[in-house]
C-alpha positions, 0 to 999 in steps of 0.5 A, spaced: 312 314 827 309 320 830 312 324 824 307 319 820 302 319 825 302 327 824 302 327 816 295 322 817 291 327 822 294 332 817 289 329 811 284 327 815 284 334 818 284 337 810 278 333 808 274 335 815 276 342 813 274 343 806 267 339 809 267 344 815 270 350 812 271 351 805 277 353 806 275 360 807 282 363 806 282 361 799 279 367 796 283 371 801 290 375 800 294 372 806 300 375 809 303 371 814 309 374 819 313 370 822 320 371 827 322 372 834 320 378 836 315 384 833 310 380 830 304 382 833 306 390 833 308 389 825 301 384 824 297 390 827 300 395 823 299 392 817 292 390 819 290 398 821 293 400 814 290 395 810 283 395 813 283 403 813 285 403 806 284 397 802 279 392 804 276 389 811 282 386 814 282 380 819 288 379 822 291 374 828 295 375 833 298 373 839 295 380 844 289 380 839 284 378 833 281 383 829 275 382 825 276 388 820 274 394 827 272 389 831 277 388 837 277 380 839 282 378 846 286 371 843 285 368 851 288 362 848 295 363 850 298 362 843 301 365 837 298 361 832 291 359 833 291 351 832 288 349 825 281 349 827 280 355 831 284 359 825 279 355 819 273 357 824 276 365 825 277 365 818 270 362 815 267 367 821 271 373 817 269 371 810 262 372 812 263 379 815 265 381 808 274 381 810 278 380 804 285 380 807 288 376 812 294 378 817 296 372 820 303 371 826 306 364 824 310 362 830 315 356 828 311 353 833 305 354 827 308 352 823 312 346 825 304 343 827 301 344 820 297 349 824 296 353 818 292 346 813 288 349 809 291 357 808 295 358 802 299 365 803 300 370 798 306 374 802 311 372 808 313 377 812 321 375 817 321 380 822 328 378 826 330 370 828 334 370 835 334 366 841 328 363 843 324 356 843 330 351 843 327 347 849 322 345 842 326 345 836 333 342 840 338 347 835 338 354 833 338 351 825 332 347 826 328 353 829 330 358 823 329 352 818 321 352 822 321 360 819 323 357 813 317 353 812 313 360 812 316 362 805 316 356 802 309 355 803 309 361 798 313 359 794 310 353 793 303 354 792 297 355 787 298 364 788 300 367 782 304 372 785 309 371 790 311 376 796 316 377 801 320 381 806 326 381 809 330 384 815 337 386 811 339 387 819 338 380 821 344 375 817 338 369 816 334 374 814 339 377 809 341 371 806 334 369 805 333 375 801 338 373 797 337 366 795 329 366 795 325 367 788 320 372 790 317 376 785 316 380 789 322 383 795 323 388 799 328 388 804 329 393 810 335 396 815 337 401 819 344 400 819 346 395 812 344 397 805 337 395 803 330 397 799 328 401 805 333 403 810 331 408 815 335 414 816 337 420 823 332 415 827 330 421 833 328 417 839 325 420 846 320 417 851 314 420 847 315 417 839 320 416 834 322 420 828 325 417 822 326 418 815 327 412 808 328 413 801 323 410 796 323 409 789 327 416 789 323 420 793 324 421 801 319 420 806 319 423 815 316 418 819 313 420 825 310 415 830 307 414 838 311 408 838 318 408 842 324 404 841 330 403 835 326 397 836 319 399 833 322 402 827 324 395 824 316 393 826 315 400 822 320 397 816 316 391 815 310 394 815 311 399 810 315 393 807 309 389 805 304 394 804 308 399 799 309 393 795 301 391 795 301 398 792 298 402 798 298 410 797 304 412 801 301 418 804 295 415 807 300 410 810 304 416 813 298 419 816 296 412 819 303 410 823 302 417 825 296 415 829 297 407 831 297 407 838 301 402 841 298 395 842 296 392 848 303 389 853 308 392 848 311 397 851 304 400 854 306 406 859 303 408 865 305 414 868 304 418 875 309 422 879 313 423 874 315 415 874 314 411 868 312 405 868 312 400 862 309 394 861 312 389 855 311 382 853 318 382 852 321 374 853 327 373 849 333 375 851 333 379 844 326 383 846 329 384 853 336 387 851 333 392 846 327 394 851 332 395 857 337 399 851 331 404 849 330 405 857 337 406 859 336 412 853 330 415 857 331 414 864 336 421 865 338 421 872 334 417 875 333 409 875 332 403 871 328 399 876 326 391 872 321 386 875 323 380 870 322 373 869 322 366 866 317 362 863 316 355 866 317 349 861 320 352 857 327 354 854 332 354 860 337 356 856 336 362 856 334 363 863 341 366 865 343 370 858 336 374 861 340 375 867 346 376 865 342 383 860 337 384 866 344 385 870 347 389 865 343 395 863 338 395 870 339 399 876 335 395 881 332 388 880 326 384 882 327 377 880 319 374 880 314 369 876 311 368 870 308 362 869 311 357 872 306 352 871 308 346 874 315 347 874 318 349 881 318 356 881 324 357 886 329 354 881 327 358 875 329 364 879 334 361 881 337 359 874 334 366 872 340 369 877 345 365 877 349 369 872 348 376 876 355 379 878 353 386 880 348 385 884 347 384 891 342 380 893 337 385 897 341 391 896 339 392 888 337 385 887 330 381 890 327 376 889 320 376 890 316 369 887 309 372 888 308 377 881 303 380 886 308 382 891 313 384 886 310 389 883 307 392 889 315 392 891 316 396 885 312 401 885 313 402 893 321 403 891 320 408 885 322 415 885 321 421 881 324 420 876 325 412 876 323 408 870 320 402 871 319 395 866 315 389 867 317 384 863 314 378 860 306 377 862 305 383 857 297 384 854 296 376 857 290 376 862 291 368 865 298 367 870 299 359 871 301 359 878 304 352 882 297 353 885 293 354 878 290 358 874 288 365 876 286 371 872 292 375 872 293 383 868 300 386 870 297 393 867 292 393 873 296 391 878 300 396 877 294 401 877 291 398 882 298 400 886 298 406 884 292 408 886 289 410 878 
């Protein structure tokens, strides 16, 4: 019934759109991203390399829209746009002259037919991990939402099919492999691939790294941090080495990239580092904690962490389990409980901890506010301070409301910046 109701809206939004809109997007080349993690510093990468080099670009994401250099805030809470206010973005960038479009598709997206009306050109993976089984009930069924992305591409009226695949990722490896692409890279740090990244040099200021291509070598030097952001970097250069971009202009451009707002942002006074990042998955939160455990030196990895109301409970005690594993101190705080008792989330976020002690290294604190306060009240010269989950977004929902909310600005405003 609801499946059958969902394919009846469907057509009738097709009509309401070609009559609104003209689908927009038709005369575009799309480039669609989906994946767990590191979408939307892979989207905006790509955006910036392709708007400065090739055409004016626009580009969707979960921290941002970009209309060729106009910065827009996406307030809406959602990766994917739904499909009105996607068509309505992409008519508004036609019109401005855009001749490309970077799109994030959640599985959420995807599943929703948020994208009626786009035909793509390239579908990007960037990993497929834990996250969102509260919608899709397994994890086959969230990887086989990604899916929908490729063959999307596959089966429209395009002439050329792209792609890229992560050779790390075992779905994404075999997707590779059994996808008809005309067009296919994959990348890799660690298994052989199209563009595998060599002597990665990681330090709290950038990452270095080098790839063969074509038989030649090339460095990449970038202010990015994190193993992390080299896969993002790989899927970038993925998409935009095939569409044919100079590859020096590329180089030139991931060496200036800034980081995007709320993705491994970095605050830093009195020789403390404090980073805030969007991380809400265990796989983000793992290798977030990973890259800073590697810069700490001797001091502490203090961790203000999470879980999200109404959503994956699953995952709420493997994030504990990770937090505990590579953190020194704890702070077990809200994210947007929503309507959801919040004083059961943290407790189902914590019950997993083994080698804390609550009050010692261990805290629960319910109220963010009062949590990041406590935060930067205990650091040290030295520490390194991670603020996980809210990232770039500017709403909290509370068990009280709604409130305007900004991690980055509580956090400056307790230290005095």
């Amino acid at each position: 019934m609801i499946k059958s109701l969902i394919k009846k809206i469907t057509f009738y939004d097709k009509l309401y759109l070609n009559t609104m809109y003209g689908y927009p997007s038709k005369t575009f080349f799309v480039i669609g991203i989906t994946g767990t993690n590191g979408k939307t510093t892979t989207a905006n990468l790509i955006h910036k390399i392709l708007n400065e080099h090739i055409a004016k670009t626009v580009m969707v994401s979960t921290a941002n829209i970009k209309i060729g250099d106009q910065d827009l805030e996406n307030n809406k809470k959602m990766t994917s746009l739904d499909v009105f206010d996607l068509q309505s973005i992409l008519a508004t960038a036609k019109d401005s002259g855009c001749k490309i479009a970077v799109l994030e598709a959640s599985s959420h997206g995807l599943n929703q037919y948020r994208f009626e009306g786009v035909e793509f050109d390239f579908a990007v993976l960037t990993n497929i991990t834990h996250d969102h089984l509260d919608f899709h009930g397994t994890f086959e069924r969230y990887a086989k939402a990604k899916e929908k992305l490729f063959k999307y591409v596959l089966t429209n009226k395009k002439q050329n099919k792209y792609a890229a695949f992560p050779a790390d990722d075992k779905i994404g490896r075999q997707r590779f492999e059994d996808m008809p692409f005309d067009k296919k890279l994959s990348y890799s740090i660690i298994a052989s691939s199209s563009l595998k990244a060599d002597n990665v040099q990681i330090s709290p200021s950038g990452t270095t790294f080098s790839f063969t291509y074509l038989g030649k070598s090339y460095d990449v030097k970038t202010k990015l941090v994190g193993e992390f952001n080299v896969y993002n970097i790989l899927a970038a250069l993925s998409v935009v080495l095939q569409i044919g971009v100079n590859i020096e202009q590329v180089l030139a451009t991931i060496a200036q990239f800034e980081t995007v707002t709320g993705r491994m942002e970095q605050i830093e006074k009195n020789w403390i580092r404090y980073f805030v990042d969007f991380a809400h998955t265990p796989d983000a939160l793992e290798k977030t904690l990973d890259y800073l455990n590697k810069i700490k030196w001797n001091g502490r990895l203090i961790t203000v962490f999470w879980a999200t109301g109404n959503r994956d409970k699953a995952k709420r005690p493997i994030m504990g389990e990770i937090a505990d594993q590579y953190s020194d101190i704890l702070i077990a705080t809200d994210d947007d409980p929503d309507i959801e008792n919040r004083l059961e989330i943290i407790e189902q976020l914590t019950m997993n901890i083994k080698n804390k002690t609550q009050g010692k290294n261990l805290f629960t604190i319910p109220e963010r506010t009062l949590a990041i306060k406590f935060a930067c009240e205990i650091a040290r010269e030295g520490d390194v301070v991670m603020f996980a989950g809210k990232g770039h977004e500017t709403v909290q929902l509370t068990n009280f409301g709604k409130r305007k909310w900004s991690d980055k600005e509580e956090i400056k405003k307790n230290l005095g910046i």
